[in-house]
C-alpha positions in Angstrom: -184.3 16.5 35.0 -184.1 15.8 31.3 -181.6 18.5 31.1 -179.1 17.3 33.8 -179.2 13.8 32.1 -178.5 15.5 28.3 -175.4 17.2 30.5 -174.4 13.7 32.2 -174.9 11.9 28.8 -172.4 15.1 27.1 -170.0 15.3 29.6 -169.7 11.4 29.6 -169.0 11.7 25.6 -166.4 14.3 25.8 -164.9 12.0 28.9 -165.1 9.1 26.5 -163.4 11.1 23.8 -160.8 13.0 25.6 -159.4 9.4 27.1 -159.8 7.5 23.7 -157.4 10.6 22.5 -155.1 10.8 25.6 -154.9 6.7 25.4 -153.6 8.1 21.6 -151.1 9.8 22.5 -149.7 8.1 25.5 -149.4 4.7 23.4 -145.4 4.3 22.4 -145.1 5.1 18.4 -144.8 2.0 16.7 -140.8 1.3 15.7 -140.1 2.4 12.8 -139.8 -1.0 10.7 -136.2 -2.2 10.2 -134.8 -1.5 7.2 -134.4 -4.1 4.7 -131.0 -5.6 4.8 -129.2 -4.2 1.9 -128.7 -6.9 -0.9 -126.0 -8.7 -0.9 -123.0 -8.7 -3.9 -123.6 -11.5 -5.9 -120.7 -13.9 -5.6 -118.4 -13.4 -8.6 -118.5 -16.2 -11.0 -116.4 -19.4 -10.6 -113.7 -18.7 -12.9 -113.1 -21.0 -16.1 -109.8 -23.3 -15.5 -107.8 -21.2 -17.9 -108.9 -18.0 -16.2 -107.7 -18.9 -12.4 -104.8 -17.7 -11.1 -102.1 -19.7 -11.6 -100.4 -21.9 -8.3 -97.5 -23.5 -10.7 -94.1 -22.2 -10.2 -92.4 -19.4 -11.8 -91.7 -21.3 -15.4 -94.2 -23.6 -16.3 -91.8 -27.1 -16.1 -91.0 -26.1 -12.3 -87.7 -24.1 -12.9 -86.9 -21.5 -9.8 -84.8 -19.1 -8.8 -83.4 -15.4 -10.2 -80.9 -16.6 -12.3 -83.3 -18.3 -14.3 -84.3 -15.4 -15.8 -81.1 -15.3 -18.3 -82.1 -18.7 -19.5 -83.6 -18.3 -23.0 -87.2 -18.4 -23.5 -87.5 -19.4 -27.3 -88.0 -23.8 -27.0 -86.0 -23.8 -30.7 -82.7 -22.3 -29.0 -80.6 -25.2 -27.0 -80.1 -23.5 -24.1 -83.4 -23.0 -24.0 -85.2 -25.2 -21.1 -87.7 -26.6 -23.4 -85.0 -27.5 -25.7 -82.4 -28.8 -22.3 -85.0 -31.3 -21.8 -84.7 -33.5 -24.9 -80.5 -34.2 -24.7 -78.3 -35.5 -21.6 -76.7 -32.8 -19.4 -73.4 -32.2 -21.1 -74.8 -31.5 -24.3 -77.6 -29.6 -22.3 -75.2 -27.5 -21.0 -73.1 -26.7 -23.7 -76.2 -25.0 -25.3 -76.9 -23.2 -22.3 -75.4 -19.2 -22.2 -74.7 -19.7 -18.3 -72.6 -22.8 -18.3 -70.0 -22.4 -21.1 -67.3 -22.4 -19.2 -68.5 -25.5 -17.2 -69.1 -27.0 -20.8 -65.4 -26.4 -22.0 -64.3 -27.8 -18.2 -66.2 -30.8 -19.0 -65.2 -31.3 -22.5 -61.4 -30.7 -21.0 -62.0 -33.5 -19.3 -63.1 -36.0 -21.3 -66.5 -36.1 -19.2 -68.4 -35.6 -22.2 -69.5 -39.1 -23.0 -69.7 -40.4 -19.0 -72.2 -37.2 -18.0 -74.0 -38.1 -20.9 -74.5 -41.6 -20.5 -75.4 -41.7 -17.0 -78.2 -42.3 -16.1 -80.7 -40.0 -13.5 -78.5 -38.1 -11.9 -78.2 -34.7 -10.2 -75.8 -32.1 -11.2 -74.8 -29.0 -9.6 -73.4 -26.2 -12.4 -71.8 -23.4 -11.7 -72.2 -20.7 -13.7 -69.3 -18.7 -16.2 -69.8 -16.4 -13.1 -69.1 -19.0 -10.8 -65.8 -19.8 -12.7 -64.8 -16.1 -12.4 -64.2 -16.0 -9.0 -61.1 -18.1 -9.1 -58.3 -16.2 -9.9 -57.2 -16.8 -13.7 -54.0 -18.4 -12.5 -55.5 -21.2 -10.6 -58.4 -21.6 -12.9 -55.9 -22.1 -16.2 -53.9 -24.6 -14.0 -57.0 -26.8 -12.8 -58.2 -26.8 -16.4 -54.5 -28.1 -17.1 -54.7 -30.6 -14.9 -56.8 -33.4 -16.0 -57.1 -35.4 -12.9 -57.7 -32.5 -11.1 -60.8 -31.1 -12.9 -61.8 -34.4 -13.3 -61.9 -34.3 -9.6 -63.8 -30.8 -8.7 -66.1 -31.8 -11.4 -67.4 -35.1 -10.1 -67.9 -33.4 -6.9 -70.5 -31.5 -8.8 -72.3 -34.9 -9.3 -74.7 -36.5 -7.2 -76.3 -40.3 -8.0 -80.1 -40.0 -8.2 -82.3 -37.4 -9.4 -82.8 -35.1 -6.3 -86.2 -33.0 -6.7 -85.9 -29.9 -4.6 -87.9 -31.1 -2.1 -85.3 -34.1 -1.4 -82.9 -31.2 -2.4 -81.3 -30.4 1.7 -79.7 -32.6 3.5 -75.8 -34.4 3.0 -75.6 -35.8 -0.3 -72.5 -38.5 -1.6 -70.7 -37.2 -4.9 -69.4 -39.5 -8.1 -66.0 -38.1 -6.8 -66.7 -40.1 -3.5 -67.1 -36.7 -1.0 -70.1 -35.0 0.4 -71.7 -32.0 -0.5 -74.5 -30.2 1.9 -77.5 -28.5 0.8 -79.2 -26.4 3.4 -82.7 -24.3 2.6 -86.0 -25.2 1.5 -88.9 -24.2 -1.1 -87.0 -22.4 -3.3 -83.9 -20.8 -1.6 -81.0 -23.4 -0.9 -76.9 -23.1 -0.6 -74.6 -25.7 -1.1 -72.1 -26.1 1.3 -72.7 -23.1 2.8 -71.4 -20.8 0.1 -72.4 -21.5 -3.1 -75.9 -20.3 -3.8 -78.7 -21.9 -5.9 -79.3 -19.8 -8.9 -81.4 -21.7 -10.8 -83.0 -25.2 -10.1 -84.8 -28.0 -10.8 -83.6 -27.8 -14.5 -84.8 -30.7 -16.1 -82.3 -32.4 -19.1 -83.2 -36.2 -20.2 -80.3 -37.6 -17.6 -80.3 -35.5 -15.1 -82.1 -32.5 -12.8 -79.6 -29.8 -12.8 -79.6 -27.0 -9.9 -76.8 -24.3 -11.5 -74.8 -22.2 -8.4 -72.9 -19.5 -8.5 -69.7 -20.4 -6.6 -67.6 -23.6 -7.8 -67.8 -26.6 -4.9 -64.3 -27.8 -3.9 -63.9 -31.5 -2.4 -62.3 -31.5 1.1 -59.6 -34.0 -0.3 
């Protein structure tokens, strides 16, 4: 008797056992804990105001446009734009390397004193360049002709100083004629041929926009 109830008591232990190790086994491993999200960059620092990038246009008074790049960069030279700032526009321009011709047209015509004593206006320049493009003939004839260069150059002048973003639209010349700018931010043609080169040139009269094609009035 004692020895079948040693043999119940063993067998129930190794029963006991077995199951507590089966139950072991059976049980799902444990997920493997999640791996710790990796850290984070630290945001760069906030940039000091002299370090951000720049949002201002290309020259730091609001000039644009290619041709501005043959525009003198040292403030002490007058055609410099620094240096355009501080006189009216026909002395401006006679100091600037792009628009002697246009200087000698206005001087021709005994503009010299009128451009220079008006006051805020907006003047549209063309270029030595621009000048070129009409044969020598025609252009030593115009220049020869005082009422007629008087004329083509008022046409060039606009009452009001236009800021390029009152720039497009149909604007009424000092010569009494239209002129029609088309375009926007910094791309804009004048009467649909003559190209802005260089604008928003600031002299103490006027804002300037130089072109490369001369404007001709209708009449």
């Amino acid at each position: 008797m004692h020895v079948l109830k040693f043999a119940a008591v063993t067998a129930a232990s190794v029963c006991a056992v077995s199951l507590s190790a089966c139950g072991a086994a059976a049980a799902p491993a444990p997920a493997p804990a999640a791996a710790a999200p990796a850290a984070a960059p630290s945001a760069a620092p906030a940039l000091a105001p002299s370090m951000a990038p720049s949002m201002a246009p290309a020259t730091a008074t609001g000039e644009f446009g290619a041709g501005c790049a043959a525009v003198p960069t040292d403030p002490s030279n007058p055609g410099s734009f620094a240096a355009m700032a501080k006189v009216p526009v026909a002395t401006a321009a006679s100091g600037n390397p792009l628009l002697s011709t246009l200087a000698a047209a206005v001087k021709q015509a005994n503009l010299v004193d009128s451009l220079n004593t008006a006051q805020d206006i907006t003047v549209f320049a063309p270029t030595n360049d621009a000048f070129g493009k009409i044969p020598k003939a025609d252009l030593d004839k115009v220049l020869a002709d005082q009422a007629t260069l008087t004329k083509i150059l008022t046409y060039h002048v606009v009452p009001g100083r236009l800021t390029p973003a009152q720039l497009a639209g149909t604007h009424k010349t000092l010569e009494g004629g239209e002129v029609t700018v088309a375009g926007s931010g910094t791309d804009f043609t004048v009467n649909g041929n003559s190209a802005v080169v260089c604008g928003n040139v600031q002299t103490s009269n006027a804002t300037v926009y130089i072109v490369d094609t001369v404007l001709m009035p209708t009449s």
